[in-house]
N, C-alpha and C positions, 0 to 999 in steps of 0.2 A: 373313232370312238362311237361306240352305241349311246341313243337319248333314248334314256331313259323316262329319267325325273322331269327336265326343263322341255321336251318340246315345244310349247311357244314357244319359249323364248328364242329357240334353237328356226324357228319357222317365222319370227321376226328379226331379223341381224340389223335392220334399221328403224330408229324411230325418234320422233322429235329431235329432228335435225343432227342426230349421232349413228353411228356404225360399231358394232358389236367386235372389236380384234379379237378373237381368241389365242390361246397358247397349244404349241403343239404337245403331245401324248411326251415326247421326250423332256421339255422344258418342263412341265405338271410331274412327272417323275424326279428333274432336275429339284424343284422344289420339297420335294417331299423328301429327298435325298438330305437337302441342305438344312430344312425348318425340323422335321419329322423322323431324323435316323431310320429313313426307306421305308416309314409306315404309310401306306395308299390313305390319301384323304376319303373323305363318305363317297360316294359315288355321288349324289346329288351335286357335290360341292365339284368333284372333278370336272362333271359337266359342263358347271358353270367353268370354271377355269378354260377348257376347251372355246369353248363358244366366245368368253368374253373378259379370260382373265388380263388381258391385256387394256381396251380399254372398252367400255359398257354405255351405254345408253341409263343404266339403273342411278337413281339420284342420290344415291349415300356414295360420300367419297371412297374410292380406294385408289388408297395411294403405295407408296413403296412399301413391303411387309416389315424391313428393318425400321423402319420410321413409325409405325404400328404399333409396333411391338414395344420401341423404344416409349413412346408417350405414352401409351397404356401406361404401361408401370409407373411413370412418371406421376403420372394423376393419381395412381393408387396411392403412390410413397408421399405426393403434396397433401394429401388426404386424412394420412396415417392408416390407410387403407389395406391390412393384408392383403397380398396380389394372391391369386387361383394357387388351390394347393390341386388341383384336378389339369390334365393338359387339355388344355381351348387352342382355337383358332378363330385369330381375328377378321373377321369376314368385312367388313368395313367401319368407316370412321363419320363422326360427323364433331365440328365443334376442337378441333386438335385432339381427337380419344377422351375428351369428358364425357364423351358416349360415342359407344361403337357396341357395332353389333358381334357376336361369337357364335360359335357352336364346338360342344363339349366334343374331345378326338375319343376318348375313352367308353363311347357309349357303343360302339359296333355295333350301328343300324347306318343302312344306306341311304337315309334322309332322314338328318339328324333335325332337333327342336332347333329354332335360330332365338337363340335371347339376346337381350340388352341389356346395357352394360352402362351406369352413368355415375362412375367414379366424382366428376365434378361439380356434381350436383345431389350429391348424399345430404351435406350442410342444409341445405335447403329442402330438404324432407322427402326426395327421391329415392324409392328403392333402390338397390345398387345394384341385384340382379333379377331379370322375372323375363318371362316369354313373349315374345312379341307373339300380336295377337294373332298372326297368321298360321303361328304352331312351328309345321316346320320349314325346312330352307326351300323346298320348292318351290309351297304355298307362297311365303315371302315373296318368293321371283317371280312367280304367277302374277301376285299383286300388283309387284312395279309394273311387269310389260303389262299390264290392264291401263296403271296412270300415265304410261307413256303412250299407250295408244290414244287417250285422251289429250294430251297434248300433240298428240301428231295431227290428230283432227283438227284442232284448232288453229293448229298450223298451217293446217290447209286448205283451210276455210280463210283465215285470214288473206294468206296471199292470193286465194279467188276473186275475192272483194278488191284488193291491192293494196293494203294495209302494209304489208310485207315487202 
């Protein structure tokens, strides 16, 4: 698969002590078969699935998509929350999906905005959706590989010293 969007990311596969698994072209297709009825995720987002949909170095949980998806809703319905009448995808979790991050399927651009999402914390006067301030999903991942390189440093400064 061509990189497009993520090159860092795609040009660091380790950092702070983790290794980037990606998924193959068939499995990322497999998904979109299963979540998606065969619609191709953004390209930005396939990328990332390529490079590290299996396991990532980035510090927002992703875990199982069925388990995602399930707790989203969960927290809407604990909430009394209408869930998305628009089709999203869950891009990661933090907190069991009181907040997780998405981006809209329905917008057909190839790096879509990544927003948040914090169904379990409305009560306490949290918007429940708005853009994260990176804009979009690339940016987003640019970001993290930025503060994972800062931890990688540190990392390795420590164990120079012998801290580690």
């Amino acid at each position: 698969m061509e990189i497009k969007y993520l090159k860092s990311f795609a040009d660091h596969p380790t950092l702070a002590g983790w290794t980037n698994k990606g998924l193959s072209v068939a499995q990322i297709q497999k998904l979109e078969t299963q979540y998606l009825n065969g619609v191709q995720f953004p390209s930005s987002y396939r990328e990332f699935l390529f490079i590290a949909g299996e396991r990532t170095y980035i510090e927002a949980d992703i875990l199982d998509w069925d388990w995602m998806i399930e707790e989203a809703e969960e927290r809407f319905e604990e909430n009394n929350i209408p869930y998305f009448e628009r089709p999203i995808w869950i891009t990661d979790q933090v907190d069991a999906c009181n907040q997780f991050g998405f981006i809209y399927l329905d917008e057909n651009v190839e790096d879509p905005i990544i927003y948040n999402c914090r169904p379990g914390y409305v009560k306490l006067g949290d918007k429940l959706i708005e853009p994260r301030p990176q804009g979009k999903f690339s940016n987003y991942i640019r970001t993290c590989v930025e503060r994972a390189k800062v931890i990688d440093d540190s990392l390795r400064k420590r164990k120079e010293q012998g801290l580690l």
